[in-house]
Structure formats: structure tokens, C-alpha cells
BALOBA-1460 file (C-alpha; in Angstrom, 3 decimals):
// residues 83
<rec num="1" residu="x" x="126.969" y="130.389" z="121.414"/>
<rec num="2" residu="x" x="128.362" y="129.379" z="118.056"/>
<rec num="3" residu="x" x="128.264" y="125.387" z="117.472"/>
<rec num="4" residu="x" x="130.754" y="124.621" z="115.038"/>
<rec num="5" residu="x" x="130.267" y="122.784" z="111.554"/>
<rec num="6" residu="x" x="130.583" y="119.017" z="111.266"/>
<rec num="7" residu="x" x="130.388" y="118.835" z="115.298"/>
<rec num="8" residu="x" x="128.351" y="117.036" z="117.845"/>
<rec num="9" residu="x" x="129.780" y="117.548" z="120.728"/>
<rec num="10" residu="x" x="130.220" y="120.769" z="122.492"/>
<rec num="11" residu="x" x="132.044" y="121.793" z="125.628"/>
<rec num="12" residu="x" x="131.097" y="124.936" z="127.738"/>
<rec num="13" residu="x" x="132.981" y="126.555" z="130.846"/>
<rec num="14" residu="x" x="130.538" y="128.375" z="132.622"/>
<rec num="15" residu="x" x="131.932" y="131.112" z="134.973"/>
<rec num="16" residu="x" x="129.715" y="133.746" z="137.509"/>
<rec num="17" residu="x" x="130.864" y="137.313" z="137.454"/>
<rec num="18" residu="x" x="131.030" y="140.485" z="135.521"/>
<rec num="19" residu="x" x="135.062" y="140.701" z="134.481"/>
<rec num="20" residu="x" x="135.557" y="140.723" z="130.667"/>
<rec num="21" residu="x" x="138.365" y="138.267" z="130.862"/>
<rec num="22" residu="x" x="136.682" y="134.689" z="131.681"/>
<rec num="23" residu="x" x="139.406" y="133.774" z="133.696"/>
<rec num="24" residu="x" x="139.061" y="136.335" z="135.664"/>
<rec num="25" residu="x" x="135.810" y="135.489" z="137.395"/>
<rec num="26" residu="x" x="134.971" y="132.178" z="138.948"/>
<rec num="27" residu="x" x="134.746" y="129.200" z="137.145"/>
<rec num="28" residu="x" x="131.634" y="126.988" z="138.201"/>
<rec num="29" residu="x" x="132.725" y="124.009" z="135.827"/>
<rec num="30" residu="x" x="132.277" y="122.809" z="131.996"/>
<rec num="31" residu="x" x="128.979" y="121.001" z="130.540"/>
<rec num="32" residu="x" x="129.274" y="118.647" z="127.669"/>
<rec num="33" residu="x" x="126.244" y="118.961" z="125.138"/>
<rec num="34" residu="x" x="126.613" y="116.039" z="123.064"/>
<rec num="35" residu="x" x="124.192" y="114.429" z="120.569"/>
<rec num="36" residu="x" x="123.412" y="117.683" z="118.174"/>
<rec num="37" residu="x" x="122.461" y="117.453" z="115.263"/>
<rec num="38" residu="x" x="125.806" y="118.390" z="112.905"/>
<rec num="39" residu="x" x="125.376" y="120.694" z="110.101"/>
<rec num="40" residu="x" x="128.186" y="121.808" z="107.306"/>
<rec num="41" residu="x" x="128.336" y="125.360" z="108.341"/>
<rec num="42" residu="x" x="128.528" y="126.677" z="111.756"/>
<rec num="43" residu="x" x="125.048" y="127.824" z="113.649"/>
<rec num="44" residu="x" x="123.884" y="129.808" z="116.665"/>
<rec num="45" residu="x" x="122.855" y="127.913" z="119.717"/>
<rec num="46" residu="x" x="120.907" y="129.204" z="122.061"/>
<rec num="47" residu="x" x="121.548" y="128.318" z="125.941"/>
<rec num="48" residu="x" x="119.428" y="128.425" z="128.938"/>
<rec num="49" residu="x" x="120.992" y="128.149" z="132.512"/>
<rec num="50" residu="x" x="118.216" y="127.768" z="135.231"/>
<rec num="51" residu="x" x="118.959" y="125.894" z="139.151"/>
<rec num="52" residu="x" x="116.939" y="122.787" z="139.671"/>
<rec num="53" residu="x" x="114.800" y="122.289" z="142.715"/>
<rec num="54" residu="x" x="118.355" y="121.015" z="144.148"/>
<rec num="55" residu="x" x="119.996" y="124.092" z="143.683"/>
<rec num="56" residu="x" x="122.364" y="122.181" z="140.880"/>
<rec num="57" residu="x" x="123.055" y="124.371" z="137.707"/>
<rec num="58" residu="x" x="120.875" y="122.954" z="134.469"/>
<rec num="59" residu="x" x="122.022" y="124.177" z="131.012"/>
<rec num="60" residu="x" x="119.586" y="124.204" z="128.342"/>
<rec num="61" residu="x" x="120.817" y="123.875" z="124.557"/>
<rec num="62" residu="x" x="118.885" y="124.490" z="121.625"/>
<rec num="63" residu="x" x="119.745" y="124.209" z="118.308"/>
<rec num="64" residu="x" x="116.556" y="124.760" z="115.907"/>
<rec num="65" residu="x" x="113.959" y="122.391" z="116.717"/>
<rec num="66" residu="x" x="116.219" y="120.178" z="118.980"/>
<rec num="67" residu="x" x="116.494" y="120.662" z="122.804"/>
<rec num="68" residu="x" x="119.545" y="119.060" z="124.859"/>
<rec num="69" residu="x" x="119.346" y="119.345" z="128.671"/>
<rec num="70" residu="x" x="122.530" y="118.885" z="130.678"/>
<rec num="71" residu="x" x="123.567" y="119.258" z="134.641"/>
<rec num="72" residu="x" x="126.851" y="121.016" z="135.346"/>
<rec num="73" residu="x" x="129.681" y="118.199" z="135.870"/>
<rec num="74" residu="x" x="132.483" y="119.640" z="138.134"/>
<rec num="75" residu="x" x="135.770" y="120.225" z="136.818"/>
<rec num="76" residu="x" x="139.421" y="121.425" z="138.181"/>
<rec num="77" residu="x" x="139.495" y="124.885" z="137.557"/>
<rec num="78" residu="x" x="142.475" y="125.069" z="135.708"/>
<rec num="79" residu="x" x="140.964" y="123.211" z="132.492"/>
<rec num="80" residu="x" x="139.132" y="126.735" z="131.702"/>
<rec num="81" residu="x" x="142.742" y="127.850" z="130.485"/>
<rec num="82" residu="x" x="143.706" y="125.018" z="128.473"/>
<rec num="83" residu="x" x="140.687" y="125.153" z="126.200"/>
């Protein structure tokens, strides 16, 4: 993903399926990666999904040398479309 310049905070919906239209597979819920580092310019971040030992989703962000780790947070499923 793309982390936007002058940002922290970053929200992800994560959906399972193939379609090419998010919305058009299922929506599993949003993660919130907060606390990286900002920068003037956008820059690629690179994400990691892997299930815990508890079978909840784990999302892995890394942004250079900096490593965020977050558990999926439900959501309604309608707030993929108003992003």
C-alpha cells in the first residue's frame, strides 16, 4: 500500500475474494495502523496478514525500519463504501 505524506494514521478494509471490484467480495473489517512515522512525500508500505494461534486476522505494517502490528477490529460492512 501507499501511506500518504504528512500522515500517521492509516485505515485499511480488508476483504477475502478474487472480484476486481472490492465491494464485490466480502468485507472482513478495517485495521487502523496508527503511530508511523510521517514523511513529506508519500511511501510504499508493505503489509503482512497472518491468523494468530486464535484464528483472529493480524496485519503487519512496515514502513522502512519501523514495524506496526495490529488485530482486525470489526466493522459494519457498509463503511467499505463510504471511504
Amino acid at each position: 500500500m501507499t501511506v500518504e505524506g504528512g500522515k500517521t494514521v492509516h485505515k485499511v478494509v480488508v476483504v477475502q475474494g478474487d472480484r476486481a471490484q472490492a465491494t464485490d467480495n466480502d468485507y472482513l473489517g478495517m485495521v487502523v495502523i496508527d503511530d508511523l512515522p510521517a514523511s513529506p512525500d508519500p511511501q510504499s508500505c508493505e503489509l503482512t496478514f497472518a491468523l494468530d494461534p486464535e484464528c483472529l486476522l493480524k496485519v503487519y505494517a512496515r514502513l522502512g525500519n519501523v514495524i506496526r502490528e495490529v488485530t482486525l477490529a470489526g466493522s459494519e460492512p457498509w463503511e467499505v463504501k463510504h471511504l
